[in-house]
Backbone bond lengths (Angstrom), bond angles and torsions (degrees), N, CA, C in turn:
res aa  C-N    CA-C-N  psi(-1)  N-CA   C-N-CA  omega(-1)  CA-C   N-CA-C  phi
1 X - - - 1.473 - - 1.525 109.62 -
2 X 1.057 116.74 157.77 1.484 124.83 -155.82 1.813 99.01 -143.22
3 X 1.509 87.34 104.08 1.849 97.94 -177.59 1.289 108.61 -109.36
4 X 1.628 120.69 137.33 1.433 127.84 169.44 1.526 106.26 -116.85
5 X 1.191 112.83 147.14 1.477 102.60 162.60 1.683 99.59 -166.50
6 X 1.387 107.26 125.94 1.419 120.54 174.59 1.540 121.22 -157.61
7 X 1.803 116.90 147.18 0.807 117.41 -176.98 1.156 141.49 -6.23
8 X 1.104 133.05 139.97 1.786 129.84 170.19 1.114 100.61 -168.06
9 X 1.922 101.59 124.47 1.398 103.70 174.09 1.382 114.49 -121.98
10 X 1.590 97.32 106.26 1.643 130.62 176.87 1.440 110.64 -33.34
11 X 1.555 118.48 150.94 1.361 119.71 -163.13 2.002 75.65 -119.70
12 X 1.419 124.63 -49.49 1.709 110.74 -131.11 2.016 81.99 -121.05
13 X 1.561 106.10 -24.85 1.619 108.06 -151.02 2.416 118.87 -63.62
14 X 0.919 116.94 118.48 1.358 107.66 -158.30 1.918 96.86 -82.72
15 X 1.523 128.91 -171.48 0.919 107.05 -169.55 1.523 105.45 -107.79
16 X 1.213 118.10 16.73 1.630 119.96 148.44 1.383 139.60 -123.07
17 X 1.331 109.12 34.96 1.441 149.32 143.72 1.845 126.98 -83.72
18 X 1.128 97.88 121.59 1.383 115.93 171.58 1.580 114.50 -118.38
19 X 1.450 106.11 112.56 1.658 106.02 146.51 1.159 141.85 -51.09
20 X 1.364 137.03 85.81 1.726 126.91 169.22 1.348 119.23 -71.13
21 X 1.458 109.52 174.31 1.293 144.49 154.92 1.026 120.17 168.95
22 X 1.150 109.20 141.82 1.755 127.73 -175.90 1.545 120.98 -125.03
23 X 1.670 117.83 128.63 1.381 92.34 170.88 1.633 116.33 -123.38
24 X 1.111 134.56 165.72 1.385 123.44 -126.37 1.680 83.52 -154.73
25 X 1.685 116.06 151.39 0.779 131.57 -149.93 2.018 98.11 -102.18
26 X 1.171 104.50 21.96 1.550 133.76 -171.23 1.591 121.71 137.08
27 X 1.314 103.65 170.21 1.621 120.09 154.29 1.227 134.38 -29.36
28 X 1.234 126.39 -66.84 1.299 133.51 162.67 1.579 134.84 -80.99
29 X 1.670 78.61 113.50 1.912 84.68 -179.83 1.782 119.52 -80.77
30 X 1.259 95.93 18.40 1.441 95.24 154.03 1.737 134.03 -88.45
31 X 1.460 111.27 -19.33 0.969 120.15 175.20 1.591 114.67 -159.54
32 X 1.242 94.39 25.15 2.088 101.76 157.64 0.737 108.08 -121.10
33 X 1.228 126.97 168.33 2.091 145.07 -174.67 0.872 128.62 -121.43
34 X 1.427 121.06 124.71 2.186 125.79 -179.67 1.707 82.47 -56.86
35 X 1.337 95.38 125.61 1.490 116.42 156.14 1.677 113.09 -114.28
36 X 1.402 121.30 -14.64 1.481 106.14 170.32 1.586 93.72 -159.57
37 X 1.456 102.36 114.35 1.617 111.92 158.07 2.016 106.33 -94.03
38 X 1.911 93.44 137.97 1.638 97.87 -162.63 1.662 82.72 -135.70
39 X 1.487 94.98 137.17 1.640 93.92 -173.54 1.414 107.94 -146.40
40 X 1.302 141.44 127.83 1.496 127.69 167.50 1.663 116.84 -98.95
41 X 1.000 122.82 171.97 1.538 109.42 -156.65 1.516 106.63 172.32
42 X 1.441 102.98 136.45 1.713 96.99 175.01 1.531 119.00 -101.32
43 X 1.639 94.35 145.03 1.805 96.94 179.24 1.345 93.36 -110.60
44 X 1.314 124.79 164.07 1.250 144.08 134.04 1.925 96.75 51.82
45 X 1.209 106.34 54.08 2.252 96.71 -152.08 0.980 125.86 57.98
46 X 1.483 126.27 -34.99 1.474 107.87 177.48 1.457 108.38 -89.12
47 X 1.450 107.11 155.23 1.701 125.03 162.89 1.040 130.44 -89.64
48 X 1.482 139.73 135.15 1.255 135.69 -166.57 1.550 99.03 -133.69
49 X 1.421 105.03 158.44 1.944 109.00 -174.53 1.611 79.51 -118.33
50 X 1.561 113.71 119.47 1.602 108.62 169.06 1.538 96.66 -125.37
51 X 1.251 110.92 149.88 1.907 131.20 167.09 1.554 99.60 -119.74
52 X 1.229 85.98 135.70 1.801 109.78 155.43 1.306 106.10 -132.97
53 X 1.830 115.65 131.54 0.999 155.03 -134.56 1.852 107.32 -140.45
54 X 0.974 102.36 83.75 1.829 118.26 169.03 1.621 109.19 -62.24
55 X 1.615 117.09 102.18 1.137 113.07 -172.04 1.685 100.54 -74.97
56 X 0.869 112.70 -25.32 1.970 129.57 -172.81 1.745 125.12 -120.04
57 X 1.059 104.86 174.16 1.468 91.74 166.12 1.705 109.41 -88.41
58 X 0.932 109.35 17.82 1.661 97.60 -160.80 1.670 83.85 -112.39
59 X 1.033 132.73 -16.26 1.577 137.09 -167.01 1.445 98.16 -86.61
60 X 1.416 122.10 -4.82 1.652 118.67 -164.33 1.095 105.38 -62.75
61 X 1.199 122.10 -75.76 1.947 147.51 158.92 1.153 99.22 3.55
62 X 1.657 134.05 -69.26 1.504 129.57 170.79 1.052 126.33 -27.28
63 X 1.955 110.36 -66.81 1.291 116.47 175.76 1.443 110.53 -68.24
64 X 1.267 143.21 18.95 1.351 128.78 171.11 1.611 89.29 -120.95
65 X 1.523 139.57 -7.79 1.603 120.71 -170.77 2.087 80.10 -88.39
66 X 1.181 110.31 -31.71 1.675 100.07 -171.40 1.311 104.52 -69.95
67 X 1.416 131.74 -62.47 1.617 130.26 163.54 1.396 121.06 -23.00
68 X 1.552 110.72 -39.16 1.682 104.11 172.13 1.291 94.99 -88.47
69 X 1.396 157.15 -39.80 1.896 127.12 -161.59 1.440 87.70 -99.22
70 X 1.493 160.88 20.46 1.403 142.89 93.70 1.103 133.84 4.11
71 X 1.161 120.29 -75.44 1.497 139.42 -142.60 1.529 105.74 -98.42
72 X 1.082 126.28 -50.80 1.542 134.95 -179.57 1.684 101.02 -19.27
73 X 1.548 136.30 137.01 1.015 149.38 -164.43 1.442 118.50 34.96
74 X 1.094 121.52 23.96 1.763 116.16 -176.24 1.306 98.97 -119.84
75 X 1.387 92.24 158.15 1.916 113.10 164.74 1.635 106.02 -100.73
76 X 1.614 100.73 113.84 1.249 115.04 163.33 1.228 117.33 -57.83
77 X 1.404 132.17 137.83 1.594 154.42 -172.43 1.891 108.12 -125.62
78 X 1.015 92.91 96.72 2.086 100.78 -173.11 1.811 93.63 -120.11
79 X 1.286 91.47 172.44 1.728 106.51 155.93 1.789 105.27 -141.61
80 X 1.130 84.53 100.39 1.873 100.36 176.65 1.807 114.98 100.10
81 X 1.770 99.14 6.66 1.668 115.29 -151.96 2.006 92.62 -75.58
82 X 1.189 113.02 -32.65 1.597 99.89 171.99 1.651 121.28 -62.23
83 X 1.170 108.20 -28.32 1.470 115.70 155.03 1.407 151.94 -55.18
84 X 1.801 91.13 -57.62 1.144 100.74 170.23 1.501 122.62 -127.84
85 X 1.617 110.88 -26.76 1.488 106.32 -176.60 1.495 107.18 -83.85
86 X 1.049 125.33 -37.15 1.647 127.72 170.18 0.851 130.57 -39.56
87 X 1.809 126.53 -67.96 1.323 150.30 139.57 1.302 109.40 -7.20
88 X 1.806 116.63 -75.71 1.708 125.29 -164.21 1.225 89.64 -66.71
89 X 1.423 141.75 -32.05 1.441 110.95 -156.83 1.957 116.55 -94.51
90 X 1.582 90.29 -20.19 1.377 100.78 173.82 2.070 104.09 -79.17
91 X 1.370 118.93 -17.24 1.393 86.83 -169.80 2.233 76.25 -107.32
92 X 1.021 134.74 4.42 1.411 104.72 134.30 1.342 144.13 -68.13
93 X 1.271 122.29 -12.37 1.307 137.94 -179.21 1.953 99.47 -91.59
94 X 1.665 113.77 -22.46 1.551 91.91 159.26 1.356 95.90 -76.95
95 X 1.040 143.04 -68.12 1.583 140.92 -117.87 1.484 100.35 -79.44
96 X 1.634 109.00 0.34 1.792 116.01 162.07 1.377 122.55 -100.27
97 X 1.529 110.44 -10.68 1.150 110.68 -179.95 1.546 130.00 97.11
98 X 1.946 92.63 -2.29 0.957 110.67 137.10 1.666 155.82 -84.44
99 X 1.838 123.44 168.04 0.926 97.96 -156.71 1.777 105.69 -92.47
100 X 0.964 136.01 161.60 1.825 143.98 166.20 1.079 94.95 -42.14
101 X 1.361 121.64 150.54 1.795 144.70 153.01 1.193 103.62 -107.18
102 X 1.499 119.39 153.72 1.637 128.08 171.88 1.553 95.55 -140.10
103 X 1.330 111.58 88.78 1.401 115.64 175.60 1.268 122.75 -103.85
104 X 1.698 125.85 140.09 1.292 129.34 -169.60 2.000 119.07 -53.19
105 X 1.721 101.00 120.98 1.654 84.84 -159.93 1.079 85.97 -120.81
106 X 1.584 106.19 173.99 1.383 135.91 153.78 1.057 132.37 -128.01
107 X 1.339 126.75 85.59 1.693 138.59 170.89 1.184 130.14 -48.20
108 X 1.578 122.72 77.65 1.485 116.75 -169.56 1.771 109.10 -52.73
109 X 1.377 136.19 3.64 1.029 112.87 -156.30 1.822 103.10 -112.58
110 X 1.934 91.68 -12.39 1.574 107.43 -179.52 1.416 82.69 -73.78
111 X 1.548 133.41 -53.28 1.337 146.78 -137.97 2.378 89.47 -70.12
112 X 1.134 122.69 -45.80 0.932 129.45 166.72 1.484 126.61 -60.18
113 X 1.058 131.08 -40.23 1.182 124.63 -147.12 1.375 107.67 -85.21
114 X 1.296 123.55 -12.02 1.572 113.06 -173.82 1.622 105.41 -87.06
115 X 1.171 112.02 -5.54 1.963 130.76 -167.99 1.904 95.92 -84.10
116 X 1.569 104.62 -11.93 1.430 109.56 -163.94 1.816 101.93 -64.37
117 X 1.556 112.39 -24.37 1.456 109.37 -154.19 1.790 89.26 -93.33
118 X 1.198 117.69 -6.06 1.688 112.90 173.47 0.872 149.30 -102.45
119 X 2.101 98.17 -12.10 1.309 124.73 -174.03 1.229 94.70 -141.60
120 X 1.299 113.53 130.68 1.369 127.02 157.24 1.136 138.46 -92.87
121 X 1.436 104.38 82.50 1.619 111.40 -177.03 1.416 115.92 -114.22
122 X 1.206 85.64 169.47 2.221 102.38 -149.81 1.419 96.01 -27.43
123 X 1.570 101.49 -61.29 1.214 104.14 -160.23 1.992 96.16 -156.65
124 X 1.623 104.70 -179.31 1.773 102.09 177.63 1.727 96.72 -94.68
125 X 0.959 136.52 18.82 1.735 126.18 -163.84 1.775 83.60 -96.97
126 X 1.427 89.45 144.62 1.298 105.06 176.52 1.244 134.25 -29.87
127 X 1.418 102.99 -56.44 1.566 128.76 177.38 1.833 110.70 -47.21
128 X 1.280 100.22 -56.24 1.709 93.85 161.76 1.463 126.36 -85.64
129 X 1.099 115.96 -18.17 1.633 94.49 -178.27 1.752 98.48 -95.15
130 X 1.468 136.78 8.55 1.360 116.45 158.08 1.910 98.36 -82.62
131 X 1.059 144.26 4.92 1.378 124.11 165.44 1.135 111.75 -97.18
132 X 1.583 124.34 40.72 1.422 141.38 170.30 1.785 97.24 -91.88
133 X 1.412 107.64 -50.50 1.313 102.36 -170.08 1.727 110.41 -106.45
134 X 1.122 113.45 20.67 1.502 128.57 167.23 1.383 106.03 93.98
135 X 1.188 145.52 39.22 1.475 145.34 -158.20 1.549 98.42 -105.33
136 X 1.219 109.07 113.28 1.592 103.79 161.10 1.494 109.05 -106.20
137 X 1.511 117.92 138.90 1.330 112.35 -179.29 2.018 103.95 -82.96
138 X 1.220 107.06 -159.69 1.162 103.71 179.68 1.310 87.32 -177.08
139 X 1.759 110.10 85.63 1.638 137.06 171.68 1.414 93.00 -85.95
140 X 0.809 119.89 161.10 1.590 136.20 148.00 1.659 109.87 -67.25
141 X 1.288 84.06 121.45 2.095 84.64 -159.44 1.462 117.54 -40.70
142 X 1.234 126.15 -53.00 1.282 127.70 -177.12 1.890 119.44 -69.61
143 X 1.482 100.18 7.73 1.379 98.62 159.78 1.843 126.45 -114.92
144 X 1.418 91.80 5.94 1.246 96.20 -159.26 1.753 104.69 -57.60
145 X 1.741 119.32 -16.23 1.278 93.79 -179.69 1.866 86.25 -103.59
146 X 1.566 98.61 143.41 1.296 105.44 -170.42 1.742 101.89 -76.22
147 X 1.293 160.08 33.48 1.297 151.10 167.36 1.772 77.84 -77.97
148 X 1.488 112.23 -58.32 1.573 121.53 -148.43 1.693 106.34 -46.08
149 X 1.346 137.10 -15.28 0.985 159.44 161.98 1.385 127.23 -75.99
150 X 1.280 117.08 2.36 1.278 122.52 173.44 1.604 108.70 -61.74
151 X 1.641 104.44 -71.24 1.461 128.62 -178.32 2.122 92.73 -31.68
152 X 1.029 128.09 -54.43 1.486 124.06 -172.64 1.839 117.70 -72.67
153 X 1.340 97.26 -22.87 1.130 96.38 -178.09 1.427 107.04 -81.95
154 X 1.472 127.78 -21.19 1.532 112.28 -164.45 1.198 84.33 -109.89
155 X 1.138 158.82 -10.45 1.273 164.50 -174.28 1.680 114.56 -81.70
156 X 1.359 87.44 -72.47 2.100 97.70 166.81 1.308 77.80 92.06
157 X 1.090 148.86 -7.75 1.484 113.32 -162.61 1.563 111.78 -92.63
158 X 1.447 118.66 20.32 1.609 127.10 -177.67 1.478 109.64 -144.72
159 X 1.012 116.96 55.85 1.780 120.21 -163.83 1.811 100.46 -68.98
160 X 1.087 124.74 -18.09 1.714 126.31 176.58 1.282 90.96 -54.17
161 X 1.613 150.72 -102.45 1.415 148.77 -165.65 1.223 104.24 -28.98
162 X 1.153 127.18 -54.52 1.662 122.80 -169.23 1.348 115.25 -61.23
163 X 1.344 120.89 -49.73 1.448 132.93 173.73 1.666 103.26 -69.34
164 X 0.990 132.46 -38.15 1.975 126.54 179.74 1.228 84.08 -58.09
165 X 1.519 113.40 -58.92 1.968 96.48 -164.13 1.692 129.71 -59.90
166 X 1.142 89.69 -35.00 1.457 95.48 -170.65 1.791 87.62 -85.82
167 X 1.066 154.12 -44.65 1.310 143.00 158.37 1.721 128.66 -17.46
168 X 1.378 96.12 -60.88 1.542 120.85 166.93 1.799 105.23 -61.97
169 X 1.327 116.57 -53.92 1.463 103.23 159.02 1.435 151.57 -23.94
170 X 1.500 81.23 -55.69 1.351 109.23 179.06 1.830 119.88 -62.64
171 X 1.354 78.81 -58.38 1.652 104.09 179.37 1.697 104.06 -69.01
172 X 1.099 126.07 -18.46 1.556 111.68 177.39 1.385 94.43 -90.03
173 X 1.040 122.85 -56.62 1.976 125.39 -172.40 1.712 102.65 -47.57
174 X 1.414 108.14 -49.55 1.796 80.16 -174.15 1.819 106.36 -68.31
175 X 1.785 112.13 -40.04 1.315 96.35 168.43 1.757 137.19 -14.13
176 X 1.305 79.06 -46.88 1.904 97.40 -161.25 2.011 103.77 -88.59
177 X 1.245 105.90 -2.91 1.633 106.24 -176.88 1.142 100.56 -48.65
178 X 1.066 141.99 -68.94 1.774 131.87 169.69 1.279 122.42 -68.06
179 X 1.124 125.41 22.71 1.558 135.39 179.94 1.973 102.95 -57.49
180 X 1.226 123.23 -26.26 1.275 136.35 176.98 1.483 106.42 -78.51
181 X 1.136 144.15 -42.70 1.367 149.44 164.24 1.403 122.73 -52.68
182 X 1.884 96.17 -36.65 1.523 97.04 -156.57 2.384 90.93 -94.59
183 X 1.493 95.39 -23.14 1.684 82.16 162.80 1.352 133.80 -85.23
184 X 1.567 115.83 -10.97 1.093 128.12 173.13 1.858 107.48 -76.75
185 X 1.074 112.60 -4.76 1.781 103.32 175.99 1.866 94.54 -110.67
186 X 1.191 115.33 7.54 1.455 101.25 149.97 1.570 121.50 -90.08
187 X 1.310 93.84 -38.10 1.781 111.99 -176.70 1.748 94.94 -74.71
188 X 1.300 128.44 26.81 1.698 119.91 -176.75 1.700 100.82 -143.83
189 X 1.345 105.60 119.73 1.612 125.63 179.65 1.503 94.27 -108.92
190 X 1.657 107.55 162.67 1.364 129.60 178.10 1.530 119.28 -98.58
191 X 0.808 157.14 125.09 1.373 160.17 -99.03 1.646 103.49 -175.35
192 X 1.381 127.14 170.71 1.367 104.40 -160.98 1.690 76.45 -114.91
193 X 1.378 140.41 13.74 1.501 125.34 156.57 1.751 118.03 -115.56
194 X 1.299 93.36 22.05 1.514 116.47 179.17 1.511 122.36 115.10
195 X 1.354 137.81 -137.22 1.499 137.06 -156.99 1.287 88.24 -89.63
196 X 1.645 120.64 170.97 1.547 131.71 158.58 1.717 75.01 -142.24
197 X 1.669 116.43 150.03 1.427 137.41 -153.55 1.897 85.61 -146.20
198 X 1.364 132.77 85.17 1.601 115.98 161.75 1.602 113.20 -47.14
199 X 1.400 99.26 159.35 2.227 95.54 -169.79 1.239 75.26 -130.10
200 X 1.628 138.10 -51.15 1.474 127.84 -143.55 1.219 113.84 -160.58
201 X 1.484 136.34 142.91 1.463 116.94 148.60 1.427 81.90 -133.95
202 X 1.723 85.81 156.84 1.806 110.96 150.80 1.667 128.62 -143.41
203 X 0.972 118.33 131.12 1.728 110.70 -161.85 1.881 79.75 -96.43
204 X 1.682 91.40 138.11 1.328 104.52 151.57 1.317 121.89 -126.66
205 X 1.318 129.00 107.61 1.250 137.93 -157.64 1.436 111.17 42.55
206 X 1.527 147.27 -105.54 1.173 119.96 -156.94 1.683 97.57 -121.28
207 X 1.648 115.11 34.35 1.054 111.07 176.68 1.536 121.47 -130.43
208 X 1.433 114.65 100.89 1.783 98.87 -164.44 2.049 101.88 -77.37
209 X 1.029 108.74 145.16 1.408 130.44 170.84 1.596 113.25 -106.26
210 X 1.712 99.97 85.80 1.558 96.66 172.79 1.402 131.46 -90.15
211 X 1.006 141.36 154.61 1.686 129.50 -160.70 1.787 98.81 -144.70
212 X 1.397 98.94 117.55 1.398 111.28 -173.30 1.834 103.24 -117.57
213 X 1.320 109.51 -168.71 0.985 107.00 -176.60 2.281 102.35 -156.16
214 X 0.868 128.03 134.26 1.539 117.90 -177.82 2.148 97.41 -113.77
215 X 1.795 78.80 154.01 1.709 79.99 -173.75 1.658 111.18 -92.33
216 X 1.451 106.72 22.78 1.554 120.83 -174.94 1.735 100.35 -136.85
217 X 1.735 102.94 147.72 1.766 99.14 166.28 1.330 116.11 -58.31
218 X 1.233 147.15 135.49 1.483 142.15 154.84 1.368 111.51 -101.27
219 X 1.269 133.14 26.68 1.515 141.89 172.17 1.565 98.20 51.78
220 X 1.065 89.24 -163.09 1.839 104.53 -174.20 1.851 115.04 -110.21
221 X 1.346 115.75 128.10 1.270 112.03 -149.88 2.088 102.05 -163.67
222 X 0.969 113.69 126.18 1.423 114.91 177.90 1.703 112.66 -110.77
223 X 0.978 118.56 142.06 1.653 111.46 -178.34 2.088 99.02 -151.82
224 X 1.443 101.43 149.39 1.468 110.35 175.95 1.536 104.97 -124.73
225 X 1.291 109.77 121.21 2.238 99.28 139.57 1.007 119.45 -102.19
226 X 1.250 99.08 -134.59 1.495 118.01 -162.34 1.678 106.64 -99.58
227 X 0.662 117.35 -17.10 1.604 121.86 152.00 1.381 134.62 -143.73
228 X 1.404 103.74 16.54 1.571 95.90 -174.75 1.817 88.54 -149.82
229 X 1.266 118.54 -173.17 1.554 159.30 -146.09 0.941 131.44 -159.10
230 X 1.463 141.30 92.47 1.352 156.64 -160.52 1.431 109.53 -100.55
231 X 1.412 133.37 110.28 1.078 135.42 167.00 1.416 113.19 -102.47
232 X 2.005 125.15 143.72 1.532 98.37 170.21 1.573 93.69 -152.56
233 X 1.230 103.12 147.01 1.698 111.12 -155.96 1.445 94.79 -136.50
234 X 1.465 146.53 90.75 1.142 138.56 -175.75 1.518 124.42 41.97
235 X 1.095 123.72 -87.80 1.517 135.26 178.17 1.445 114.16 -90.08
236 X 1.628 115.57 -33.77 1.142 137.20 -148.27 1.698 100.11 -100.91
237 X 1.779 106.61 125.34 1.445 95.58 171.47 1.482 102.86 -144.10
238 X 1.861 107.55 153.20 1.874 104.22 -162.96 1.576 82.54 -124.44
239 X 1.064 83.18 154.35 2.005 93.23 165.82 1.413 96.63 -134.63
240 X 1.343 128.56 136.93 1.354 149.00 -179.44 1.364 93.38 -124.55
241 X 1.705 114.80 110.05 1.153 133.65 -159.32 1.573 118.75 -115.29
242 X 1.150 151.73 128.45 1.501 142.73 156.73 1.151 126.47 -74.94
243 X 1.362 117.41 113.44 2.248 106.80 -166.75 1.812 76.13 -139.36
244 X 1.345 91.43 174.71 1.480 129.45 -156.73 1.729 99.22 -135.60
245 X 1.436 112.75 128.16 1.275 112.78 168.95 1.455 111.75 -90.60
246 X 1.599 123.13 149.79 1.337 88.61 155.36 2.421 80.63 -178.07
247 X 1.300 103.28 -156.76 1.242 109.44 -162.12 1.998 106.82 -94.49
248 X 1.148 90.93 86.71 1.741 76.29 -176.92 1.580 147.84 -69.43
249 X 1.365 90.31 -9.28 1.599 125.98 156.31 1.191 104.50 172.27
250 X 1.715 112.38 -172.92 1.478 117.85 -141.72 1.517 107.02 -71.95
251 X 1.680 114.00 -35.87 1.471 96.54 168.08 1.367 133.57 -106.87
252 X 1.597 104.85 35.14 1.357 117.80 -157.46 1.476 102.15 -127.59
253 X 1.093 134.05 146.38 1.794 140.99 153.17 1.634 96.22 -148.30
254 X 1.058 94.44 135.60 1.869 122.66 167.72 1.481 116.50 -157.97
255 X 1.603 112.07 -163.56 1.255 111.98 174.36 1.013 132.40 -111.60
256 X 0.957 176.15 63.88 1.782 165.84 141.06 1.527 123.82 -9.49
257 X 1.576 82.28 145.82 2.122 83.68 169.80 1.631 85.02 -127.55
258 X 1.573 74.63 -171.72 1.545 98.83 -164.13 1.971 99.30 -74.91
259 X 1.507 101.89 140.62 1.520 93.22 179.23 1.350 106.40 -110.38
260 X 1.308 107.56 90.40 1.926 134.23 175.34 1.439 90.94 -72.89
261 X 1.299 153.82 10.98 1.388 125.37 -166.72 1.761 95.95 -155.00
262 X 1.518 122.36 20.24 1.318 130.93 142.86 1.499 100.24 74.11
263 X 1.664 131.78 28.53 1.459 144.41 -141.02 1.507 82.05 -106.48
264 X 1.549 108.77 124.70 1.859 110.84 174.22 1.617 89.24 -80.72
265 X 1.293 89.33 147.57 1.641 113.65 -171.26 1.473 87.86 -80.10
266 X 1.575 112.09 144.30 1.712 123.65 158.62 1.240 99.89 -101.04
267 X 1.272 127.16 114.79 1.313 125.54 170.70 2.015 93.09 -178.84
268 X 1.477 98.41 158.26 1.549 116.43 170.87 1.547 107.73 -72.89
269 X 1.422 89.20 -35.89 2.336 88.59 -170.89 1.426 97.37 -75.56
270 X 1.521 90.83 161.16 1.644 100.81 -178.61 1.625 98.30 -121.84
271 X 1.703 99.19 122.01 1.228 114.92 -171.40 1.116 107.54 -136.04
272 X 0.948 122.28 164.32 1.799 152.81 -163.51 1.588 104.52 -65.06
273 X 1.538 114.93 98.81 1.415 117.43 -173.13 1.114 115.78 -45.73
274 X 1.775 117.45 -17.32 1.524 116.40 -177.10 1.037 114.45 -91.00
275 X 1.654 129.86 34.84 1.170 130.61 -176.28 1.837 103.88 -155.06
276 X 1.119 100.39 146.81 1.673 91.83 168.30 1.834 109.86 -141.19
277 X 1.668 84.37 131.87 1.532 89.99 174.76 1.761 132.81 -45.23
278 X 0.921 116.81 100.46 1.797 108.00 152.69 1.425 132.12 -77.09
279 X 1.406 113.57 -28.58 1.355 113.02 179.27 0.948 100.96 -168.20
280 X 1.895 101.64 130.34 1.516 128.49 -173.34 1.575 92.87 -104.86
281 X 1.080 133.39 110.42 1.680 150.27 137.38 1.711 79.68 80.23
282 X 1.156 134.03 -141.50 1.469 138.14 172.66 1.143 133.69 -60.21
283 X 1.839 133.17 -13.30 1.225 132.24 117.39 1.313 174.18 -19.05
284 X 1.225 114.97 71.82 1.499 98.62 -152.55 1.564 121.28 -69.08
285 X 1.265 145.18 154.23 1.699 136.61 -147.38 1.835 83.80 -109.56
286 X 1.481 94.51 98.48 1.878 88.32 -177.29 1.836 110.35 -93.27
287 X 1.171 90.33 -5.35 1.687 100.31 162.39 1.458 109.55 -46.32
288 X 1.375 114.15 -76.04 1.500 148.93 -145.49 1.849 87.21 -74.38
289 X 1.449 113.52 -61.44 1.502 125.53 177.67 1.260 107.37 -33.07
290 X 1.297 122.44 -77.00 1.586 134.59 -173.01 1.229 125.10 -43.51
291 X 1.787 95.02 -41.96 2.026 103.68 179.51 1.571 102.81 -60.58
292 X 1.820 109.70 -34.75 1.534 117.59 -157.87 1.579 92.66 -59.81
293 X 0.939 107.80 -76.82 1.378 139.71 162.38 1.318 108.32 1.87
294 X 1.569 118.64 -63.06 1.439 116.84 -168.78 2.034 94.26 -96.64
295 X 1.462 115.10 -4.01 1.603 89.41 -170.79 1.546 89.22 -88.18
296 X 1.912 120.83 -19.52 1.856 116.50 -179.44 1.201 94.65 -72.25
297 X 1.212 150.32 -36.36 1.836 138.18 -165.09 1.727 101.15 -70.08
298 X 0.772 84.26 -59.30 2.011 108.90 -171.71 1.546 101.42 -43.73
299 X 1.361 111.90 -50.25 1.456 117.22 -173.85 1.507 100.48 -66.33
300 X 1.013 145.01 -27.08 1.218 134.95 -156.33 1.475 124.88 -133.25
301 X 1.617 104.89 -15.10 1.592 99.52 156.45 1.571 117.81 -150.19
């Protein structure tokens, strides 16, 4: 077995939190093998990024007796690890005869995915959503797409690529532990009784349902216009909205409402000042939302 372990000094990681990743000799943990458990973790205050490295299949068992005296009182830190690294490693730990762990996690990728309807990025795979917070990895070029790493992983005979990747893993996932904080202060405008924070919208047929949130009580309070519905529940605020579907240019359809409140549209298309975008193709325009948002609060209390 082949152990690394060196410094790393954590930007987001607390000291009963652990970063995983594992990479595995395939998909199925019925008949593939942890070939490298990669974990960051604090000792004594300091943090260290350590790999253990299964030269064989017979070396697995090790890296799973260290994975179980690991974990005991910590919150696991993965990206996609309730899916896949959790799962494979607990039904390798039967197929040793050991018993399953169910340890307290955190899935940056559950932690992402609801941010999908505001931001349009490439894609949710790791590789793009760490250039949210400026992370460039630094693979060895010809591995950067991980299939190209197969041949090393069942092989073992090149453990340098395998360990950069799962390294770079590591180190982008704890990066991103507040990755939820740091999109929620885009999705948050200033208001003249403090922040408004958007949580959600969803249009159902010709009615979008936006769901905000304020960083002050606003008591409880109902209000109507001319196309929309103001609800406000302490912290909690809904807008029941009227939008219009329709074609916003040639490669575009979304929704709009009526723009009663003279709000310059943020958007590249050039559209009809008497209207303001909510949603460009699968996007929702949380620019345009938020201003709405704070010019319906503002108007009314």
């Amino acid at each position: 077995m082949i152990t690394f372990k060196k410094r790393y000094y954590f930007k987001n990681l607390k000291d009963n939190e652990i970063v995983l990743d594992i990479e595995t000799t395939g998909l199925d943990s019925s008949v593939d093998k942890l070939v490298l458990l990669g974990i960051i973790l604090v000792e004594n205050n300091k943090s260290y990024l350590v790999q253990y490295f299964a030269e064989n299949d017979l070396e697995e068992k090790r890296l799973l007796d260290i994975y179980e005296k690991i974990i005991p009182n910590k919150t696991i830190i993965t990206y996609n690890g309730d899916t896949f690294d959790i799962p494979f490693l607990n039904n390798r730990l039967i197929r040793n005869n050991m018993l399953p762990v169910f340890p307290r996690s955190i899935d940056l990728l559950k932690v992402i995915k609801p941010y999908r309807y505001f931001f349009d990025f490439d894609s949710l795979r790791l590789m793009d959503i760490e250039k949210i917070i400026g992370f460039e990895r630094n693979d060895p070029s010809r591995y950067k797409s991980i299939s190209k790493l197969t041949e090393e992983i069942k092989t073992r005979s090149n453990p340098f690529p395998i360990m950069k990747h799962n390294e770079n893993d590591l180190v982008a996932t704890e990066l991103l532990i507040d990755v939820g904080d740091y999109l929620d202060t885009k999705l948050t405008i200033k208001a003249q009784f403090g922040e408004i924070t958007l949580k959600s919208v969803f249009i159902n047929n010709d009615i979008a349902n936006i769901i905000a949130n304020s960083c002050v009580d606003l008591g409880e309070a109902y209000f109507s216009g001319e196309n929309y519905e103001l609800m406000v529940k302490e912290d909690s605020i809904t807008i029941n909205l009227q939008v219009l579907y329709g074609k916003l240019d040639k490669r575009t359809r979304g929704f709009v409402c009526l723009n009663n409140f003279g709000i310059i549209n943020n958007t590249a298309l050039d559209i009809d000042e008497h209207f303001l975008i909510i949603k460009e193709n699968r996007i929702y325009n949380y620019n345009n939302i938020l201003i709405l948002c704070k010019k319906i609060i503002e108007n009314h209390l």
